[in-house]
N, CA, C and O atoms as a CHARMM CRD file, in Angstrom:
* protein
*
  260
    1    1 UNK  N     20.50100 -51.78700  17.40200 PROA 1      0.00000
    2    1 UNK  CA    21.91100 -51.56700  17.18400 PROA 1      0.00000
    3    1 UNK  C     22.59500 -52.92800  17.13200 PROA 1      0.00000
    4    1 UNK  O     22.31600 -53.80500  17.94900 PROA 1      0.00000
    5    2 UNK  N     23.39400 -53.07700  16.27000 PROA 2      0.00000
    6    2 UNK  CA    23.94600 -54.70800  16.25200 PROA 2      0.00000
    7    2 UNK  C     24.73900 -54.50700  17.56600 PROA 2      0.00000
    8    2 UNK  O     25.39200 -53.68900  18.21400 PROA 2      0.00000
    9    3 UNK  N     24.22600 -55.88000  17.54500 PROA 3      0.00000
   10    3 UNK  CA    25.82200 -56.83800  19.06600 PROA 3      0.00000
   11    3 UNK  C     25.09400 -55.96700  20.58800 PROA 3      0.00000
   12    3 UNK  O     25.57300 -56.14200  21.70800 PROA 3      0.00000
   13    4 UNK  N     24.08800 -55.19900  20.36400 PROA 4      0.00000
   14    4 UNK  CA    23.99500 -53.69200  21.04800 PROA 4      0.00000
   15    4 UNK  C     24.47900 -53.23800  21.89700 PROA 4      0.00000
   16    4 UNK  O     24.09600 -53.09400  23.05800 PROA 4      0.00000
   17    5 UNK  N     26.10900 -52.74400  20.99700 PROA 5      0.00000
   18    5 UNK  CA    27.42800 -52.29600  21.61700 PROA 5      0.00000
   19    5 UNK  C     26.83800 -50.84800  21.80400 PROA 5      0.00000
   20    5 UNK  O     26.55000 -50.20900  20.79200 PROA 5      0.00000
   21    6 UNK  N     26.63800 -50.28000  23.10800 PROA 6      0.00000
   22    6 UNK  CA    26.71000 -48.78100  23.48800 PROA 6      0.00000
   23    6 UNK  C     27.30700 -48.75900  24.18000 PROA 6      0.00000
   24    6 UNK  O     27.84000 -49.70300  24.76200 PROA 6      0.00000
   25    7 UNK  N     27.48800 -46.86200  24.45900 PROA 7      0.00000
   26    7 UNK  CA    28.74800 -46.73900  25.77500 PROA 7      0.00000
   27    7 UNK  C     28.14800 -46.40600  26.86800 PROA 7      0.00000
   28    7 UNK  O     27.18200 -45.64400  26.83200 PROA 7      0.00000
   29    8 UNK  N     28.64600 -46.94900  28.08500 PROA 8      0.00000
   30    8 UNK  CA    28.04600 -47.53700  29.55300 PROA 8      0.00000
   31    8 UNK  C     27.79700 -45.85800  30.20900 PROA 8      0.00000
   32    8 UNK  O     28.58800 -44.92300  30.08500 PROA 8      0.00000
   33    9 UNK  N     26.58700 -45.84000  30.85100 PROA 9      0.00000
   34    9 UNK  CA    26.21800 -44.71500  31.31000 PROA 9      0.00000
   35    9 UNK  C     26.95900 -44.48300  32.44400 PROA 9      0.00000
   36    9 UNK  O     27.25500 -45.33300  33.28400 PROA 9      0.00000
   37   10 UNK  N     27.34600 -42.94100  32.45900 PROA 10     0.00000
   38   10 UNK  CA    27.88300 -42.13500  33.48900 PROA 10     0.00000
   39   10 UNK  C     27.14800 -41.68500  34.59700 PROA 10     0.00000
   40   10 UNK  O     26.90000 -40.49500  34.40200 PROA 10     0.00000
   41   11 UNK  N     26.65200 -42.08700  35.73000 PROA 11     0.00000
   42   11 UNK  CA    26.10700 -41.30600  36.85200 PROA 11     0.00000
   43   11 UNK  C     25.93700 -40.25200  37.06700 PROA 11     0.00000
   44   11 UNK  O     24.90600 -39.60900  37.26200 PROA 11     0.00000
   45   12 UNK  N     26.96900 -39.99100  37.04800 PROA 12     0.00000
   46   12 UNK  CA    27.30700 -38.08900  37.46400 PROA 12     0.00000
   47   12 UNK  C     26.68200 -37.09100  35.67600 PROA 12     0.00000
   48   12 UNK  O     26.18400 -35.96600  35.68800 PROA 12     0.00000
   49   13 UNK  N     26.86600 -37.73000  34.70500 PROA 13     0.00000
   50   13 UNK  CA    26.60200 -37.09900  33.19700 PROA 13     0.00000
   51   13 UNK  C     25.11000 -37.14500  32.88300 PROA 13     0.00000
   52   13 UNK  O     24.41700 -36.22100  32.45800 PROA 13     0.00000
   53   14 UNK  N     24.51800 -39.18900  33.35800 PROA 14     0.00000
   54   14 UNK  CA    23.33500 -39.26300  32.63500 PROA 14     0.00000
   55   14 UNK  C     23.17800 -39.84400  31.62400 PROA 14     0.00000
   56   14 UNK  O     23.98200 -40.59100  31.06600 PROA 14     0.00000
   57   15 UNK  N     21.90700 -39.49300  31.23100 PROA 15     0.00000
   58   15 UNK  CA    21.86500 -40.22200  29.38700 PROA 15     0.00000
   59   15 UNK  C     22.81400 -39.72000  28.52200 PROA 15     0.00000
   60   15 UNK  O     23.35800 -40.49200  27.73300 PROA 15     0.00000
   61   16 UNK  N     23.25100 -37.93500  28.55700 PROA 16     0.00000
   62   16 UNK  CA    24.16700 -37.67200  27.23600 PROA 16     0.00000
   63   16 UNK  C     25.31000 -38.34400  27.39100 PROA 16     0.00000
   64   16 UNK  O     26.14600 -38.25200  26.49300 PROA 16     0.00000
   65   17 UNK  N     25.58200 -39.14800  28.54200 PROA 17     0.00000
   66   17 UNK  CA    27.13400 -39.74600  28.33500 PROA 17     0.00000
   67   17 UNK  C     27.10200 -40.92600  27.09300 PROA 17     0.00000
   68   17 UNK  O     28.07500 -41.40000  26.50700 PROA 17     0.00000
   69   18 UNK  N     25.75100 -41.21500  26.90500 PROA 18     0.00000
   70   18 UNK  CA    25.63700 -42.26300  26.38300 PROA 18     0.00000
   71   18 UNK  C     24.69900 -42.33700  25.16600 PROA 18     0.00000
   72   18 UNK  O     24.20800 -43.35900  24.68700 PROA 18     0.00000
   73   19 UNK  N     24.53700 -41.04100  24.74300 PROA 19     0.00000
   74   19 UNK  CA    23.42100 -40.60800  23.56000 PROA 19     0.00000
   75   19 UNK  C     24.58900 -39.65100  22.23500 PROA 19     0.00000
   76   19 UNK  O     25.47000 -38.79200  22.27900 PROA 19     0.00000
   77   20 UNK  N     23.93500 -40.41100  21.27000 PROA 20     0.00000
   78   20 UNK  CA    24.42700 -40.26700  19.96800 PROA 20     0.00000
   79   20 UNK  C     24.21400 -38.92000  19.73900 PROA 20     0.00000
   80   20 UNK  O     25.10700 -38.62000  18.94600 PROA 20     0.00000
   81   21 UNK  N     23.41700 -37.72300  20.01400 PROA 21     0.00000
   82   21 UNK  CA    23.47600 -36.67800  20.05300 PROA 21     0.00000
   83   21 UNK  C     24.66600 -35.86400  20.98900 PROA 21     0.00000
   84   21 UNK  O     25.41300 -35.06500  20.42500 PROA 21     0.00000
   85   22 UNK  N     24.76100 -36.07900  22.17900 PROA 22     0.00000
   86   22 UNK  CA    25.74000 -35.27800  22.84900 PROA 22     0.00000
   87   22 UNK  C     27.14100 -35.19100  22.78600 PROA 22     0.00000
   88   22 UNK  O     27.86500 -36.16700  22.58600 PROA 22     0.00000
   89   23 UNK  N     27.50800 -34.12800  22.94000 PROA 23     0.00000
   90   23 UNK  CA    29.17100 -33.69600  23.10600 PROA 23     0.00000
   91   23 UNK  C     30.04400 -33.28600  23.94400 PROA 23     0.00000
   92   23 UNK  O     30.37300 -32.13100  24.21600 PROA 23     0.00000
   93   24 UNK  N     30.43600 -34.33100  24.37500 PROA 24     0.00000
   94   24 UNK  CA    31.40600 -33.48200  25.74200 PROA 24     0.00000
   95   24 UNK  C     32.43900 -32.37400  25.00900 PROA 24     0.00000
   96   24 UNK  O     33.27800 -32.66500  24.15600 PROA 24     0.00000
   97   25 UNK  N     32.17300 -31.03800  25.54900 PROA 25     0.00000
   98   25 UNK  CA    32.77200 -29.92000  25.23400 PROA 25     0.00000
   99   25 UNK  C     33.80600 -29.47300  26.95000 PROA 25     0.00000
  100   25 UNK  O     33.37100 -29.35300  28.09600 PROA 25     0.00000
  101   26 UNK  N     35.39000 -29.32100  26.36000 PROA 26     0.00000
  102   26 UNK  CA    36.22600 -28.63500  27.57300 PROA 26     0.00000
  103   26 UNK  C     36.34000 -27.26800  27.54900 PROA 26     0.00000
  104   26 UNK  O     36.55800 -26.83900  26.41600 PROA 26     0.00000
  105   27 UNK  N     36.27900 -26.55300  28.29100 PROA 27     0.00000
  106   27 UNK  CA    36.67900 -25.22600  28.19100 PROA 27     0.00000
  107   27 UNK  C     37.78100 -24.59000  27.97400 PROA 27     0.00000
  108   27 UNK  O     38.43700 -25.34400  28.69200 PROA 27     0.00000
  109   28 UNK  N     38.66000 -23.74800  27.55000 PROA 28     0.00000
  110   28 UNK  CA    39.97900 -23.40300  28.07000 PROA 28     0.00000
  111   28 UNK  C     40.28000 -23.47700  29.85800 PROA 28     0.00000
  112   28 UNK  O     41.40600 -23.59600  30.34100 PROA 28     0.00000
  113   29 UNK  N     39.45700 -23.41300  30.37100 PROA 29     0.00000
  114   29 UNK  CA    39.89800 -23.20200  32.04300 PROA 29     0.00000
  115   29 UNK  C     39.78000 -24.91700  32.43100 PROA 29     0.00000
  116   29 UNK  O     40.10500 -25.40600  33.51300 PROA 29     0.00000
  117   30 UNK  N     39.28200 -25.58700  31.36400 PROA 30     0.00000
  118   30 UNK  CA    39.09700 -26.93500  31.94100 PROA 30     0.00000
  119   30 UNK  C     38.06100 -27.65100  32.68600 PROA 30     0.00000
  120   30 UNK  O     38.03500 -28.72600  33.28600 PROA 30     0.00000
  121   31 UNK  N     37.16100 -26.66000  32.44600 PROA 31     0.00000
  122   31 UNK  CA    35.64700 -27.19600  32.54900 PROA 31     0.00000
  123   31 UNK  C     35.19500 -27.92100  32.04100 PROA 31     0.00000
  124   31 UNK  O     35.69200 -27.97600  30.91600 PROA 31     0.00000
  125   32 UNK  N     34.11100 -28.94500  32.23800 PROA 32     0.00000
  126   32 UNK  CA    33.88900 -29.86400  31.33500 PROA 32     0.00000
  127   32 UNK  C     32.31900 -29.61500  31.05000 PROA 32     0.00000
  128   32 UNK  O     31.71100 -29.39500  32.09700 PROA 32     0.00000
  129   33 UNK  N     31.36200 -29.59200  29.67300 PROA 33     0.00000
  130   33 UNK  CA    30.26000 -29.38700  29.46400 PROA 33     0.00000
  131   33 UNK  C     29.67200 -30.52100  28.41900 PROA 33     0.00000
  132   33 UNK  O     30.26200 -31.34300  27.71900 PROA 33     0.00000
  133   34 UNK  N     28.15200 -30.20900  28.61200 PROA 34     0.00000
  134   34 UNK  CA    27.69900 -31.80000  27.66900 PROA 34     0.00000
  135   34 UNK  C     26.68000 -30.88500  27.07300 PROA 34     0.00000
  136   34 UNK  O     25.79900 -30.24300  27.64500 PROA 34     0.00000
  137   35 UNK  N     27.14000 -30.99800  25.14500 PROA 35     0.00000
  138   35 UNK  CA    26.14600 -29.96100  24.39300 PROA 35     0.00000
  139   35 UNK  C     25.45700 -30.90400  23.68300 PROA 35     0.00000
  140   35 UNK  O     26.07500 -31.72000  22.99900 PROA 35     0.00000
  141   36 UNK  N     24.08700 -30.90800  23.75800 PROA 36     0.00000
  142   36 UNK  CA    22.96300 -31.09000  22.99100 PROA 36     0.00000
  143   36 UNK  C     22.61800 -31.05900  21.94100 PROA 36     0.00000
  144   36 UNK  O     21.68000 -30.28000  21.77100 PROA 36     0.00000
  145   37 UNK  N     23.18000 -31.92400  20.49700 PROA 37     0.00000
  146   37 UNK  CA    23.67300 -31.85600  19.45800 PROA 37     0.00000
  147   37 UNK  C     21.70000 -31.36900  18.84100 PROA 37     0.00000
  148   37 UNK  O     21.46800 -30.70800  17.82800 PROA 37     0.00000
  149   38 UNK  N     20.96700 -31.74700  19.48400 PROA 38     0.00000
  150   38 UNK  CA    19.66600 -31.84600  18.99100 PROA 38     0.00000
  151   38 UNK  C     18.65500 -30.38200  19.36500 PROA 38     0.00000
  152   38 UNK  O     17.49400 -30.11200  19.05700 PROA 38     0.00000
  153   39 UNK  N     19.71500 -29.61400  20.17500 PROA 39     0.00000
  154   39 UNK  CA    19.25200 -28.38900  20.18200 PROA 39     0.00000
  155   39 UNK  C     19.75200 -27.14500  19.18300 PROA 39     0.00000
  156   39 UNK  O     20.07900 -26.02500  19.57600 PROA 39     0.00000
  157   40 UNK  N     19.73300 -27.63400  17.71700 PROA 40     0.00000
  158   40 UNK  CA    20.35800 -26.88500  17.03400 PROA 40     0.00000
  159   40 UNK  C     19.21600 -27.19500  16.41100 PROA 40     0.00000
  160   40 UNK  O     19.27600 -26.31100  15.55600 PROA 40     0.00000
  161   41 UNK  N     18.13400 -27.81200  16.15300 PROA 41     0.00000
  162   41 UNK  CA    16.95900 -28.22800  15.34200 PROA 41     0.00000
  163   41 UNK  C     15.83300 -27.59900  15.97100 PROA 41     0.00000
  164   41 UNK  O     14.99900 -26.83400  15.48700 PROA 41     0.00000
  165   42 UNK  N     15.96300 -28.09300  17.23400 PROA 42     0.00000
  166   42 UNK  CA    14.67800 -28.05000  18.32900 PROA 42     0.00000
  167   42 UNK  C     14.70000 -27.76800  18.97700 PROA 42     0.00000
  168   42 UNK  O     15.54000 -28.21400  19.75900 PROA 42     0.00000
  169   43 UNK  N     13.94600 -26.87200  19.33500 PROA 43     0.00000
  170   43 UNK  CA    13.78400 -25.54600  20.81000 PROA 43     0.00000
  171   43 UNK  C     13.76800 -26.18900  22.22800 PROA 43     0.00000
  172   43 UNK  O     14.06700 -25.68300  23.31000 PROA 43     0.00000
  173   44 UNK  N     13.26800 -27.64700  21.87400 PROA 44     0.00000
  174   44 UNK  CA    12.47900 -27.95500  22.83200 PROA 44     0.00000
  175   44 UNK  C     14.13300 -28.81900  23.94300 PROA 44     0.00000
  176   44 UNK  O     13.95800 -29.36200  25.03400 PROA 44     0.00000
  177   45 UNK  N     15.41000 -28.70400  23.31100 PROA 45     0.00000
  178   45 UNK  CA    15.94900 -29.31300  23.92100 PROA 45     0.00000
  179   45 UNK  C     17.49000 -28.56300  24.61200 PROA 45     0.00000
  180   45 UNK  O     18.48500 -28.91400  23.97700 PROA 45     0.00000
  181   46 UNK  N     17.64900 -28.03700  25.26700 PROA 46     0.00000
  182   46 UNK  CA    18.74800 -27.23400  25.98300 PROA 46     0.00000
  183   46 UNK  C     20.10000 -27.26700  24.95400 PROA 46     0.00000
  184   46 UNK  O     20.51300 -28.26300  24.36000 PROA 46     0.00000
  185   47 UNK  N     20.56000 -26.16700  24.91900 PROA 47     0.00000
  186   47 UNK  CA    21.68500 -26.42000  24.34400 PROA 47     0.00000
  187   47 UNK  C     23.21100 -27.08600  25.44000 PROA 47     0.00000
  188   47 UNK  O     24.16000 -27.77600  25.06800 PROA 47     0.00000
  189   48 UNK  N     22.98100 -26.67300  26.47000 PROA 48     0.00000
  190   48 UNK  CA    23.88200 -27.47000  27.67300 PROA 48     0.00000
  191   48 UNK  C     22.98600 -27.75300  28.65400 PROA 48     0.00000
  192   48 UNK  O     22.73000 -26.79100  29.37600 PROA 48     0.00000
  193   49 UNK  N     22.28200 -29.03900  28.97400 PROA 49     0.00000
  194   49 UNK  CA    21.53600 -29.21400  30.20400 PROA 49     0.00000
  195   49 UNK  C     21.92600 -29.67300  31.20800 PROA 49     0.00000
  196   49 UNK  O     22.80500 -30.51000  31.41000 PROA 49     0.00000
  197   50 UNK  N     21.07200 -28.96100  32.09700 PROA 50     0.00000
  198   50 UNK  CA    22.28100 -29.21900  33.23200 PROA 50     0.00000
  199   50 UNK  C     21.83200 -31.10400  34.34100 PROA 50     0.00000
  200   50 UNK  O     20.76000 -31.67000  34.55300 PROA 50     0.00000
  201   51 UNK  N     23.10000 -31.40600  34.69100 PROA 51     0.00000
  202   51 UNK  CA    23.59000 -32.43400  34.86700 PROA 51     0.00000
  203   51 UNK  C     23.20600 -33.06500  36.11200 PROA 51     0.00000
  204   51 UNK  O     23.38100 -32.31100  37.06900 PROA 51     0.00000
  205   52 UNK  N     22.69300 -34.31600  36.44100 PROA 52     0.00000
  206   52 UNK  CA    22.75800 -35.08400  35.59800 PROA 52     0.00000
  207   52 UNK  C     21.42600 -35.61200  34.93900 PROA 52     0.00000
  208   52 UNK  O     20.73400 -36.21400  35.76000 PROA 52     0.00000
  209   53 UNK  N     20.90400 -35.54700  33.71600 PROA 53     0.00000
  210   53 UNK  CA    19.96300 -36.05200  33.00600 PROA 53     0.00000
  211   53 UNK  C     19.23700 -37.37300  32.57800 PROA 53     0.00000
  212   53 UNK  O     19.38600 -38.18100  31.66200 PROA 53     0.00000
  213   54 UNK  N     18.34800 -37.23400  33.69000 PROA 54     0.00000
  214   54 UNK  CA    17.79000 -38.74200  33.88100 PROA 54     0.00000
  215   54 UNK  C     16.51100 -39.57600  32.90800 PROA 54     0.00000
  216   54 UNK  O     16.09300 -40.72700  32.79100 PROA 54     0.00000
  217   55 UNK  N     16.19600 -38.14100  32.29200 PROA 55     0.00000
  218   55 UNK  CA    14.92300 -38.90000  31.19700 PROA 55     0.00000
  219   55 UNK  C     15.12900 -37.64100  30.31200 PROA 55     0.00000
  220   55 UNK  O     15.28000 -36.51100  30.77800 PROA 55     0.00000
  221   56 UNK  N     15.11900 -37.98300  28.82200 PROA 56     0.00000
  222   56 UNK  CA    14.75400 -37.19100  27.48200 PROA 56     0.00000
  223   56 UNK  C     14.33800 -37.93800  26.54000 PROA 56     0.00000
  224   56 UNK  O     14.83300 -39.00400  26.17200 PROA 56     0.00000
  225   57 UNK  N     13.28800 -37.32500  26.06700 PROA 57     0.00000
  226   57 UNK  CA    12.58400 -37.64700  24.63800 PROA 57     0.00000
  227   57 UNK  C     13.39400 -37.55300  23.95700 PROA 57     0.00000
  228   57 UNK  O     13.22000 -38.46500  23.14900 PROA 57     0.00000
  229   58 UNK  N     14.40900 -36.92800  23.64700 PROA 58     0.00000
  230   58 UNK  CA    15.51900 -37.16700  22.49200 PROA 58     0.00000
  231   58 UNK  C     16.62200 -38.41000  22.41500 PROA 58     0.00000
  232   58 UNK  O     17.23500 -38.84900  21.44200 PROA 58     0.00000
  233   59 UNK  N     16.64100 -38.79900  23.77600 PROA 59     0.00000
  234   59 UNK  CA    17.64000 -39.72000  23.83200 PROA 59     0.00000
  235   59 UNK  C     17.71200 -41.14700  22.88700 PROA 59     0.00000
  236   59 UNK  O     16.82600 -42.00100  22.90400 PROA 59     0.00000
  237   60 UNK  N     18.73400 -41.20900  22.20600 PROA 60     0.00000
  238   60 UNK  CA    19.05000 -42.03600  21.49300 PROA 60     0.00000
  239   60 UNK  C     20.80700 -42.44500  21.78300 PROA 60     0.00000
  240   60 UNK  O     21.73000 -41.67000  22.03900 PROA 60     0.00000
  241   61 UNK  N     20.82400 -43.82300  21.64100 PROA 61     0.00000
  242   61 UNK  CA    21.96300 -44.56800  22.17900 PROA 61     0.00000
  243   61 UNK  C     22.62300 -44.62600  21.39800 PROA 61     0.00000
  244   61 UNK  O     22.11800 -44.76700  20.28500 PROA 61     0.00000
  245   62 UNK  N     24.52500 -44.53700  21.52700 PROA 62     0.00000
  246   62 UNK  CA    25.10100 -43.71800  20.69400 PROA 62     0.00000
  247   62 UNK  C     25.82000 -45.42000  20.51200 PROA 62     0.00000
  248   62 UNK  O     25.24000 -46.41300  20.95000 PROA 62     0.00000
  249   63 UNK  N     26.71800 -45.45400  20.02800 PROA 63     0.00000
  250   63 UNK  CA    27.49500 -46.82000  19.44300 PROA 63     0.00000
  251   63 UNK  C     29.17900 -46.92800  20.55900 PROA 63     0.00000
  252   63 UNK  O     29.98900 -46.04300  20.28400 PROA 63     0.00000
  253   64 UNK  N     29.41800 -47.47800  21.18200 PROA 64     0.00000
  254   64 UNK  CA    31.04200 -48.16400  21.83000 PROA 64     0.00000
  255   64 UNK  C     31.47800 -47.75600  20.63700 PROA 64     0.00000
  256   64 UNK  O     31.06800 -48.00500  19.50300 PROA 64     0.00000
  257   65 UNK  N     33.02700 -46.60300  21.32600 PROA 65     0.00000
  258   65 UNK  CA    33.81800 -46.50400  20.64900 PROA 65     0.00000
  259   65 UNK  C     33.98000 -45.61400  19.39200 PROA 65     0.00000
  260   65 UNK  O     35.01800 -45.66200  18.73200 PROA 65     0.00000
């Protein structure tokens, strides 16, 4: 990744805070969820996993900003 500007990992989130696949999704009640952009391809990967996620084969580092 040039400059290799990524965004700084979240503790409490994990890798999807910081992987080019995931989506922080809010609820109407104001829940907060992290969807698995890569479980729409592949079985093999949760569509919301639960938190916090310390190792995935899918993980790929998303870009600052």
């Amino acid at each position: 990744m040039p400059g290799g500007d990524h965004p700084p990992l979240d503790p409490a989130v994990g890798l999807c805070s910081a992987c080019r696949y995931a989506q922080q999704v809010v609820s109407g009640r104001g829940s907060t969820f992290w969807l698995c952009g890569r479980a729409r391809d592949d079985s093999r990967f949760r569509k919301y996993p639960p938190l916090p996620v310390s190792r995935c084969p899918g993980f790929e580092p998303g870009e600052e900003g």
